[in-house]
N, CA, C and O atoms as a Maestro MAE file, in Angstrom:
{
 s_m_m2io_version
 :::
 2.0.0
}

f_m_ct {
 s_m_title
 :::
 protein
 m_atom[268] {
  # First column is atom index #
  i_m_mmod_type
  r_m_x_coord
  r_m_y_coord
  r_m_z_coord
  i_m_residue_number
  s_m_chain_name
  s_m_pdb_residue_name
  s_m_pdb_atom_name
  i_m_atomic_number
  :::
  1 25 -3.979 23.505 6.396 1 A "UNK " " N  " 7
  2 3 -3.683 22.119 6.709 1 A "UNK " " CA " 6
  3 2 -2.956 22.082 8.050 1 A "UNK " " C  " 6
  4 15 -2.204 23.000 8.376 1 A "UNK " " O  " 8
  5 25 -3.183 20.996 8.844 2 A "UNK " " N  " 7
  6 3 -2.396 20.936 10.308 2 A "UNK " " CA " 6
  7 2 -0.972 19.699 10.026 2 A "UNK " " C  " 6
  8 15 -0.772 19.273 8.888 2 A "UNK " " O  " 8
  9 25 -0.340 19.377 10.885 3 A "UNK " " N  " 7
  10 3 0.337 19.087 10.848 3 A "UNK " " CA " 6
  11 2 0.147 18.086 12.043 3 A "UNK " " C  " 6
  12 15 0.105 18.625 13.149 3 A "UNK " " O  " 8
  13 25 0.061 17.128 12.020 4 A "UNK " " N  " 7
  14 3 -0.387 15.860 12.973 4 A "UNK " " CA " 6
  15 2 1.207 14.870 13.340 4 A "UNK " " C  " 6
  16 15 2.146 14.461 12.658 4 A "UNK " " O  " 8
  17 25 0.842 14.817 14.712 5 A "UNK " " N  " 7
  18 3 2.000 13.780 14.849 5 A "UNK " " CA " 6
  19 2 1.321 12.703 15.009 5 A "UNK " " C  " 6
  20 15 0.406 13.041 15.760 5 A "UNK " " O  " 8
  21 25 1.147 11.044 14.638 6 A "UNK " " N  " 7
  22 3 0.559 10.143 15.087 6 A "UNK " " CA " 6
  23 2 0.901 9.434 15.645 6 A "UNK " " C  " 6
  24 15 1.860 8.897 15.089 6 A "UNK " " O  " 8
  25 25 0.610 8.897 16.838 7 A "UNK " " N  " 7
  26 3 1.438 7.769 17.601 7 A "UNK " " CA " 6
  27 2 0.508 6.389 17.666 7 A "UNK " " C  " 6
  28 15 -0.679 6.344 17.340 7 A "UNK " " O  " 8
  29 25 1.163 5.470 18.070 8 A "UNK " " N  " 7
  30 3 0.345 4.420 18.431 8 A "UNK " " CA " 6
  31 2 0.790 4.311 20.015 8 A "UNK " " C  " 6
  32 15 1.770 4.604 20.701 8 A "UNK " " O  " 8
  33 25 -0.776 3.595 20.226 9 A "UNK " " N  " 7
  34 3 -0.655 3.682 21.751 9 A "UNK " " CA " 6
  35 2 -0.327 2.899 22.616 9 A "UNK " " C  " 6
  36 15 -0.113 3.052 23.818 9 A "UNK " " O  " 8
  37 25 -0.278 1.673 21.687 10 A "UNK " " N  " 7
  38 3 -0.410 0.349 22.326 10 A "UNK " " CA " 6
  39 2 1.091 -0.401 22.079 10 A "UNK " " C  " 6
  40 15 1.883 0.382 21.556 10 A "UNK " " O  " 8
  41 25 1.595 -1.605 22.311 11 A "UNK " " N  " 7
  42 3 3.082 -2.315 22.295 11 A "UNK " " CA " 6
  43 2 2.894 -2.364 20.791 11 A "UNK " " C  " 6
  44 15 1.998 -2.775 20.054 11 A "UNK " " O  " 8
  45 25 4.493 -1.586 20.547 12 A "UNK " " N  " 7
  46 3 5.230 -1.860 19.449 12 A "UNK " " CA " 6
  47 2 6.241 -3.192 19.290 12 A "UNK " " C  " 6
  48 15 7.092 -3.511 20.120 12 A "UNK " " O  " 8
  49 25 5.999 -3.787 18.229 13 A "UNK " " N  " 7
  50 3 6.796 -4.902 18.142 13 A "UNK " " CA " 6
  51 2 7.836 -4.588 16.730 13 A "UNK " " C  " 6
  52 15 7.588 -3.679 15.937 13 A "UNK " " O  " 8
  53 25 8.986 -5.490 16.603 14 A "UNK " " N  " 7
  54 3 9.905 -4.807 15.672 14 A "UNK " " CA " 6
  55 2 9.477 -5.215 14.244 14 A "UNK " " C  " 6
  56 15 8.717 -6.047 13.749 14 A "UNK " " O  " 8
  57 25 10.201 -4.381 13.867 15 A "UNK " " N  " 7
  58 3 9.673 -3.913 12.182 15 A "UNK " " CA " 6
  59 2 8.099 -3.637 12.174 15 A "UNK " " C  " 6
  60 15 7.264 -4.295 11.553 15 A "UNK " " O  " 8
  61 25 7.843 -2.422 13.071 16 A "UNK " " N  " 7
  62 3 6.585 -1.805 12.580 16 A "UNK " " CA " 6
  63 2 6.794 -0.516 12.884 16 A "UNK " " C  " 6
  64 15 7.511 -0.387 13.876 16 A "UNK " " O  " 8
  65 25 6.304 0.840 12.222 17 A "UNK " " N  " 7
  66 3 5.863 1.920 12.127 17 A "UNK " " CA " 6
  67 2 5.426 2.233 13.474 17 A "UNK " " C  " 6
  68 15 4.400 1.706 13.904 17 A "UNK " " O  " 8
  69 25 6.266 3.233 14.356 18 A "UNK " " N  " 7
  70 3 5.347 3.698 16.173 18 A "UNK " " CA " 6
  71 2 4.722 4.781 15.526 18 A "UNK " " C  " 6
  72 15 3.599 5.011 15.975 18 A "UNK " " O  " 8
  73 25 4.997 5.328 14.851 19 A "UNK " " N  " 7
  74 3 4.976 6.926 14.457 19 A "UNK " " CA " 6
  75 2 4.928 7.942 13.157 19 A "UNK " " C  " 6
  76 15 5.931 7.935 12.443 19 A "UNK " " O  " 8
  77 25 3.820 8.830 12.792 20 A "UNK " " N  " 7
  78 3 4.200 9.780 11.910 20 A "UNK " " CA " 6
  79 2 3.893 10.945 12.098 20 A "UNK " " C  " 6
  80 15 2.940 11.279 12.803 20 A "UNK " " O  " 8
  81 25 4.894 11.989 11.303 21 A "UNK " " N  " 7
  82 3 4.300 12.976 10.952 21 A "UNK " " CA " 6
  83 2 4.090 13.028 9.754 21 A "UNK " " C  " 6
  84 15 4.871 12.678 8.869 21 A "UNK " " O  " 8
  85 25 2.642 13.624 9.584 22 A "UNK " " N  " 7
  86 3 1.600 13.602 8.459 22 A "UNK " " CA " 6
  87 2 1.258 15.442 8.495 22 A "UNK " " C  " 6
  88 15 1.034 16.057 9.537 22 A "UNK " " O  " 8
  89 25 1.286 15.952 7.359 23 A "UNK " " N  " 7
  90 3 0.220 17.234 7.004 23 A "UNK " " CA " 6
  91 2 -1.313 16.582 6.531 23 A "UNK " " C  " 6
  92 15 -1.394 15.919 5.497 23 A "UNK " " O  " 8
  93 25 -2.028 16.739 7.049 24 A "UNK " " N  " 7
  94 3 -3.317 16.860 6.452 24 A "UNK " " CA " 6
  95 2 -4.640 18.015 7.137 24 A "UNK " " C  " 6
  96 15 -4.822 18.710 8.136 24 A "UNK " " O  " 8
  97 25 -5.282 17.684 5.965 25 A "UNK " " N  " 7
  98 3 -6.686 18.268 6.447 25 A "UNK " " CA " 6
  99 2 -7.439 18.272 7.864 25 A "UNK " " C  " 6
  100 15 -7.677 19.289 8.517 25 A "UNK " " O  " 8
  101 25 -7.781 16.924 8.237 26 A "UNK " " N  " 7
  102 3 -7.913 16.624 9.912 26 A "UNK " " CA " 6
  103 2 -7.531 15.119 9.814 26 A "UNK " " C  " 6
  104 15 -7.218 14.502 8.796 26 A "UNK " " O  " 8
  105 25 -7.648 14.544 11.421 27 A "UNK " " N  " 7
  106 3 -7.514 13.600 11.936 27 A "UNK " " CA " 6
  107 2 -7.659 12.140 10.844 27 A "UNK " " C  " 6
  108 15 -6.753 11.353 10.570 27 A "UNK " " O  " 8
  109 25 -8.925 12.109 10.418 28 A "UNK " " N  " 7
  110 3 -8.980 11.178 9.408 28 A "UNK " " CA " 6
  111 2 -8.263 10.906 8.016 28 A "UNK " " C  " 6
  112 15 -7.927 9.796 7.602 28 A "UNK " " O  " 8
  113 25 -8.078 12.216 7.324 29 A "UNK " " N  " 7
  114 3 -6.760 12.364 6.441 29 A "UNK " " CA " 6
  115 2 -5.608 11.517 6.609 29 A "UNK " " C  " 6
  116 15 -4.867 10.840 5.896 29 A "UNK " " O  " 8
  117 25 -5.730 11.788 7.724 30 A "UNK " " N  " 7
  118 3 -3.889 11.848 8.114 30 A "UNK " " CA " 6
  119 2 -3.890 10.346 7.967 30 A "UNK " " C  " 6
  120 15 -2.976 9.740 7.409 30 A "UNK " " O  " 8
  121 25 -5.049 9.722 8.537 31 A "UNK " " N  " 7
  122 3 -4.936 7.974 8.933 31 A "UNK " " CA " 6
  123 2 -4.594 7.424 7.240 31 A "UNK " " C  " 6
  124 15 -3.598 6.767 6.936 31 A "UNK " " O  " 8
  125 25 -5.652 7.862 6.294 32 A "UNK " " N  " 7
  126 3 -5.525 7.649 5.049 32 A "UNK " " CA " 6
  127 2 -4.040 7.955 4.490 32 A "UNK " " C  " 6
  128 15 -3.377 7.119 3.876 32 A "UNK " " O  " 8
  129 25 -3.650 9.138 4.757 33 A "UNK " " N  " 7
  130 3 -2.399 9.276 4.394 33 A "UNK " " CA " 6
  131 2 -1.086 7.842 4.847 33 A "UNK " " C  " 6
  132 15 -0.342 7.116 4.188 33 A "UNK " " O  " 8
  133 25 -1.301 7.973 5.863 34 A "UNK " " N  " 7
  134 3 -0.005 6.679 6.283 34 A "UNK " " CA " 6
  135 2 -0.759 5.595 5.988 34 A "UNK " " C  " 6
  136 15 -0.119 4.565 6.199 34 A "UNK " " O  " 8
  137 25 -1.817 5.406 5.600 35 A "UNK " " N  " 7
  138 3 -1.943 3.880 5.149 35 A "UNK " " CA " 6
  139 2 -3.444 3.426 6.352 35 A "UNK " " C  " 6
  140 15 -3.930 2.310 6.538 35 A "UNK " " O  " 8
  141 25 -3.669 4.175 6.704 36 A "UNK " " N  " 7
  142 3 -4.617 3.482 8.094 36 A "UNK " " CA " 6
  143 2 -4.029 2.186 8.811 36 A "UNK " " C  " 6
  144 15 -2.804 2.187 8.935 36 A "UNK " " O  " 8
  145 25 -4.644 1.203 9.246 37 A "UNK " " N  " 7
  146 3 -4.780 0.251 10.034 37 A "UNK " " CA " 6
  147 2 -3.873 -0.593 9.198 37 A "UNK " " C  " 6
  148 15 -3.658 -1.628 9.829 37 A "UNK " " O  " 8
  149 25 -3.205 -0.601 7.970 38 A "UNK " " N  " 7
  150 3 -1.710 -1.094 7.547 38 A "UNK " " CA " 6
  151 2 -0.468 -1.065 8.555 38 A "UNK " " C  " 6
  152 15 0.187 -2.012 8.990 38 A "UNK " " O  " 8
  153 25 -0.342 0.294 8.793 39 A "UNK " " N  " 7
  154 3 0.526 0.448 9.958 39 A "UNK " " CA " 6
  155 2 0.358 0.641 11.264 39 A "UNK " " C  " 6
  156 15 1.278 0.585 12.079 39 A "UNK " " O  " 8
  157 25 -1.095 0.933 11.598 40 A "UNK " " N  " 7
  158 3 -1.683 1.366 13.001 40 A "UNK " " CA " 6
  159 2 -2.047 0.348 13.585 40 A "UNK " " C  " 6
  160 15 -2.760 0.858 14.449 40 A "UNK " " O  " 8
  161 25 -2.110 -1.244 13.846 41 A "UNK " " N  " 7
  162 3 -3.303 -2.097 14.119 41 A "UNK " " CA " 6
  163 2 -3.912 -1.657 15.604 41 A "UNK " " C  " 6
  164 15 -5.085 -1.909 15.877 41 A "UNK " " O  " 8
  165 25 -2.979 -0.940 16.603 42 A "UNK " " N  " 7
  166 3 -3.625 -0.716 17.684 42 A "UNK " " CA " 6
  167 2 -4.362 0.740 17.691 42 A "UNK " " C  " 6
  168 15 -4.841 1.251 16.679 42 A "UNK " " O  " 8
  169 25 -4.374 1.176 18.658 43 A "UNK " " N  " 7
  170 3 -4.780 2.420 18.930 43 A "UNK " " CA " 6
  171 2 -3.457 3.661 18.708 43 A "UNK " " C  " 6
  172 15 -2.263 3.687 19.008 43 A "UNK " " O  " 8
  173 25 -4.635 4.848 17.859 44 A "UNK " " N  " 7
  174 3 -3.977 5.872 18.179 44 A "UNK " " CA " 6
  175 2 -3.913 6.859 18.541 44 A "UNK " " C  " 6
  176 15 -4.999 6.950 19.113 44 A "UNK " " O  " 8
  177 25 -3.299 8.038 18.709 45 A "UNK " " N  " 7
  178 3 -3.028 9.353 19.396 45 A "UNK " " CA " 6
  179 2 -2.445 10.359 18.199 45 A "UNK " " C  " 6
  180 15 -1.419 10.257 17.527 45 A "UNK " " O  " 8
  181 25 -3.594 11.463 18.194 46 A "UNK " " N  " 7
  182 3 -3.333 12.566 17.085 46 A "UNK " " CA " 6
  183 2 -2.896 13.816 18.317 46 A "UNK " " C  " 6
  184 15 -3.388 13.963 19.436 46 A "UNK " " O  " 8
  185 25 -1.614 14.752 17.527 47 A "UNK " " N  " 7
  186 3 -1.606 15.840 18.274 47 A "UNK " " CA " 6
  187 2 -1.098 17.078 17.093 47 A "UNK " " C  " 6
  188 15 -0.178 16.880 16.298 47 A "UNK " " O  " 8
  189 25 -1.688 18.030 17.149 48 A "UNK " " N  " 7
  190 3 -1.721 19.190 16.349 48 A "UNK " " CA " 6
  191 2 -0.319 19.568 16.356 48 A "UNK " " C  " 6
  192 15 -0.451 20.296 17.340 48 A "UNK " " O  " 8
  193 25 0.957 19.682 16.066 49 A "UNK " " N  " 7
  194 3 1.908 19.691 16.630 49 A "UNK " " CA " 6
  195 2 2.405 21.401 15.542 49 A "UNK " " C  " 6
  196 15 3.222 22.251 15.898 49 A "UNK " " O  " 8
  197 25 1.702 21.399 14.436 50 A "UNK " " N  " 7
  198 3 1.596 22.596 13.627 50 A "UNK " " CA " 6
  199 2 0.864 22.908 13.112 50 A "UNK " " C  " 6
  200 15 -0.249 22.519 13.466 50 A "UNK " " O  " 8
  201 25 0.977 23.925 11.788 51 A "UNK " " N  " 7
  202 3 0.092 24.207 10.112 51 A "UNK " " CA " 6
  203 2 1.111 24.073 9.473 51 A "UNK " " C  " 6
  204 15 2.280 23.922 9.828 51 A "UNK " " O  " 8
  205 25 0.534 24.144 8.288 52 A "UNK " " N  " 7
  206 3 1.283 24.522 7.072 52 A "UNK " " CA " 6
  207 2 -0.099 24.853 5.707 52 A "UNK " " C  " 6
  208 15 -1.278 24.539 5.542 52 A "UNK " " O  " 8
  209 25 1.140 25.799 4.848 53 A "UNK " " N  " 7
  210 3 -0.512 26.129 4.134 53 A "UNK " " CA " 6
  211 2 0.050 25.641 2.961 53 A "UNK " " C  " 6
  212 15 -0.054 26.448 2.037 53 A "UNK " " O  " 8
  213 25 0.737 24.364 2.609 54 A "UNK " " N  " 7
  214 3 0.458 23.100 1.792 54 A "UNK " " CA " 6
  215 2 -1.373 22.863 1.450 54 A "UNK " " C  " 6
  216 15 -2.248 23.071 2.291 54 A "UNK " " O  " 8
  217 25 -1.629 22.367 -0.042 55 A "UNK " " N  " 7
  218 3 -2.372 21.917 0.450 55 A "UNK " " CA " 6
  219 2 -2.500 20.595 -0.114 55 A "UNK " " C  " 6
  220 15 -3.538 20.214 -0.654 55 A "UNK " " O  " 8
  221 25 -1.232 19.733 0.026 56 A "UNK " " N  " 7
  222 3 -1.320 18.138 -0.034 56 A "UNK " " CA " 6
  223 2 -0.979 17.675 1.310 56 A "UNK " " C  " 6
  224 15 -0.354 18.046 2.303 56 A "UNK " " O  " 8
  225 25 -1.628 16.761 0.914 57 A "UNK " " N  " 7
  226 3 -1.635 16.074 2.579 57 A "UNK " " CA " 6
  227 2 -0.393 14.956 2.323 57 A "UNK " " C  " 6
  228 15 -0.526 14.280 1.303 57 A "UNK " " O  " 8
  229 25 0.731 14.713 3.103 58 A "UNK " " N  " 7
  230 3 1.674 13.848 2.493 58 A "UNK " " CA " 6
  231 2 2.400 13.518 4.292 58 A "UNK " " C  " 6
  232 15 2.259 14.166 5.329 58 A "UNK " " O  " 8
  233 25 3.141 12.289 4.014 59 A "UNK " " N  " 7
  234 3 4.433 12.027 5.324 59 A "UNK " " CA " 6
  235 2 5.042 12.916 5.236 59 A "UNK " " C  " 6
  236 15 5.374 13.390 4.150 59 A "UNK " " O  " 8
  237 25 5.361 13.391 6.355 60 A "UNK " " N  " 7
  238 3 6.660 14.147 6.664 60 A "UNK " " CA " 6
  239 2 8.020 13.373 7.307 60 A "UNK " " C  " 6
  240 15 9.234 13.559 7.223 60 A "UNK " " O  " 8
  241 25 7.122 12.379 8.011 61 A "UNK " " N  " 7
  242 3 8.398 11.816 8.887 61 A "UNK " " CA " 6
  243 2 7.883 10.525 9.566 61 A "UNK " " C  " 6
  244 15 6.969 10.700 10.371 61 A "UNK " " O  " 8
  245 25 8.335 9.196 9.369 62 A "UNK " " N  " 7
  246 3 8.005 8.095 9.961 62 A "UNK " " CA " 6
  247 2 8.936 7.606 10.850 62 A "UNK " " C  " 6
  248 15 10.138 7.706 10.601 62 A "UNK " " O  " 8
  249 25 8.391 6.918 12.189 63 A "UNK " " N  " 7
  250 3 9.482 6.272 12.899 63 A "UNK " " CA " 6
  251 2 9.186 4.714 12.756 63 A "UNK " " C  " 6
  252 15 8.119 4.102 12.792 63 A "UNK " " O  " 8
  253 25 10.313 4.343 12.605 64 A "UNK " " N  " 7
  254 3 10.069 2.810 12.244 64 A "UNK " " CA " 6
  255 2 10.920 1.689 13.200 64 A "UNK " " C  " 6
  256 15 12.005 1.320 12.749 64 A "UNK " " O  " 8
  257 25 10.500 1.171 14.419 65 A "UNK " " N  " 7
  258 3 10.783 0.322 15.151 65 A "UNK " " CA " 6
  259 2 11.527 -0.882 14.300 65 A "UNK " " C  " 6
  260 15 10.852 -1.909 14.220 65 A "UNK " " O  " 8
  261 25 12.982 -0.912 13.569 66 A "UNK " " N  " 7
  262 3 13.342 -1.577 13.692 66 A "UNK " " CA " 6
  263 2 13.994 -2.968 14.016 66 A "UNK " " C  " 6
  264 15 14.698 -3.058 15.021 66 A "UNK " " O  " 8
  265 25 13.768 -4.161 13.127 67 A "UNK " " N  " 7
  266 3 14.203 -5.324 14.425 67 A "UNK " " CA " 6
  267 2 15.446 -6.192 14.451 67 A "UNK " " C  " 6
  268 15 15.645 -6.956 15.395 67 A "UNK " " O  " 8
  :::
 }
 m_bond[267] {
  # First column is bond index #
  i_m_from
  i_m_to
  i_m_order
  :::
  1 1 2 1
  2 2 3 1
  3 3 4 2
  4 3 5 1
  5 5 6 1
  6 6 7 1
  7 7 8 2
  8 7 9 1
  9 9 10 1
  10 10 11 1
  11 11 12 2
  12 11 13 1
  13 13 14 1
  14 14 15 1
  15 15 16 2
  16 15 17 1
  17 17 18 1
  18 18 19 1
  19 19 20 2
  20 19 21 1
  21 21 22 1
  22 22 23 1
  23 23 24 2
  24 23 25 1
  25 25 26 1
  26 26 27 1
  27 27 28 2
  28 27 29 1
  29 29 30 1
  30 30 31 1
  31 31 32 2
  32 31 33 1
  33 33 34 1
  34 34 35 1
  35 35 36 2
  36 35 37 1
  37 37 38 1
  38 38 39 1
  39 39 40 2
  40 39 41 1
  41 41 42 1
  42 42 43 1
  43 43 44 2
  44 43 45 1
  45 45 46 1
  46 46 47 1
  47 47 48 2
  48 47 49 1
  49 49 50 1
  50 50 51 1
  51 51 52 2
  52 51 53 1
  53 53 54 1
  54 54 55 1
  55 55 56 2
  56 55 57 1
  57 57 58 1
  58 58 59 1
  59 59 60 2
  60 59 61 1
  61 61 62 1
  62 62 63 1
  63 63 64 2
  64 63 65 1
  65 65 66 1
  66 66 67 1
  67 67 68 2
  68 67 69 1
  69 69 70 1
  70 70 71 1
  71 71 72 2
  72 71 73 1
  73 73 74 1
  74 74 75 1
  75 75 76 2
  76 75 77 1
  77 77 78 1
  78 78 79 1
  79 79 80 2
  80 79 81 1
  81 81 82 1
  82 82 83 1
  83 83 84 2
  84 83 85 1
  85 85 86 1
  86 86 87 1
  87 87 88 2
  88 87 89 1
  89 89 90 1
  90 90 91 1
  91 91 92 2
  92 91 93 1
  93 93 94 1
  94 94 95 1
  95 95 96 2
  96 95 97 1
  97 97 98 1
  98 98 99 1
  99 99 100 2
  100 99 101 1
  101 101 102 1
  102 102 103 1
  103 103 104 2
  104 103 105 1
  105 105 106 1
  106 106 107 1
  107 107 108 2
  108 107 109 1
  109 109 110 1
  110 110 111 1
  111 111 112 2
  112 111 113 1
  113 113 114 1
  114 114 115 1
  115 115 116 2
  116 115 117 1
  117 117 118 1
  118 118 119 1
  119 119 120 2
  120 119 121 1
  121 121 122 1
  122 122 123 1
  123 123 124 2
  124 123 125 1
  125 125 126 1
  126 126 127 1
  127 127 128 2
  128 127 129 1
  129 129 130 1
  130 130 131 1
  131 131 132 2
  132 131 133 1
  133 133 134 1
  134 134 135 1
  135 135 136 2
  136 135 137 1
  137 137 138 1
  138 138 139 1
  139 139 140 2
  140 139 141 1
  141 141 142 1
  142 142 143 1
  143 143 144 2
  144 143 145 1
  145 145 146 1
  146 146 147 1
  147 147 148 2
  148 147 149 1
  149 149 150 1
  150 150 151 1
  151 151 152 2
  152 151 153 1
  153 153 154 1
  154 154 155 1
  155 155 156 2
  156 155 157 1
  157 157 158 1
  158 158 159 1
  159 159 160 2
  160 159 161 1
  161 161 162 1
  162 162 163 1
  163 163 164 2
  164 163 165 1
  165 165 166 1
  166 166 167 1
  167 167 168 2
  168 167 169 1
  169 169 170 1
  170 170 171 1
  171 171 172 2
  172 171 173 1
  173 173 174 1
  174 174 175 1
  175 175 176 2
  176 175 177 1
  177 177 178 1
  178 178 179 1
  179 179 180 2
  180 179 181 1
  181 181 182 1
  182 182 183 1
  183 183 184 2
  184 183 185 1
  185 185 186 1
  186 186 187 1
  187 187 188 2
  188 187 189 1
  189 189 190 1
  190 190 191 1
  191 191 192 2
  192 191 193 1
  193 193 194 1
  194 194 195 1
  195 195 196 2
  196 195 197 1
  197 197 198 1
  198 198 199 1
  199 199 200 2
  200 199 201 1
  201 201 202 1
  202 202 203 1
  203 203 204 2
  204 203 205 1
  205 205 206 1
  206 206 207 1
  207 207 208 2
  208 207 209 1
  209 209 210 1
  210 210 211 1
  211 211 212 2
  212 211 213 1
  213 213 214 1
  214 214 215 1
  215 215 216 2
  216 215 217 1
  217 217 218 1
  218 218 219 1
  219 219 220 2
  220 219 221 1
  221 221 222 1
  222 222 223 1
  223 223 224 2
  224 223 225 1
  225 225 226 1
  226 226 227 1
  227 227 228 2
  228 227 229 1
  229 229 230 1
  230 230 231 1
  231 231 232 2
  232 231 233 1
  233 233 234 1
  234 234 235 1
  235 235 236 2
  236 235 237 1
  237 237 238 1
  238 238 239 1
  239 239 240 2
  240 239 241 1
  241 241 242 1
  242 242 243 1
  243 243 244 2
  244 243 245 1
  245 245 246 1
  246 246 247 1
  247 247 248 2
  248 247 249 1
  249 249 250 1
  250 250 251 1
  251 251 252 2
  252 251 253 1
  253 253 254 1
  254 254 255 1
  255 255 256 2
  256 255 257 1
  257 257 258 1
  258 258 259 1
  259 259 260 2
  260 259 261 1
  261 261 262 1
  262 262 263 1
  263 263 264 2
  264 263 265 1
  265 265 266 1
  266 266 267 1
  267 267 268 2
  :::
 }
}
């Protein structure tokens, strides 16, 4: 399993999600994992940032633009 950081790419406005780290399988996992386009509505940016030999795909870490 990789370890994905996800960003969004586009303007964050407050009280929404910029960011996670997700373990999953690949790229598409990961979207399922945080919820997809619940928290993403713009564009995003995957980066391999690890592994782990988990093999649930789960959050590790959300950033949440506060407002």
């Amino acid at each position: 399993m990789n370890i994905y950081l996800v960003e969004r790419t586009d303007d964050v406005g407050y009280d929404e999600f910029d960011a996670f780290v997700v373990s999953a399988k690949n790229e598409n996992d990961a979207l399922v994992t945080i919820g997809g386009n619940q928290f993403f509505k713009g564009n995003t940016e995957f980066k391999i940032v690890g592994t782990t030999t988990s093999k649930i795909s789960e959050i590790i870490l959300g950033s949440f633009n506060a407002g």
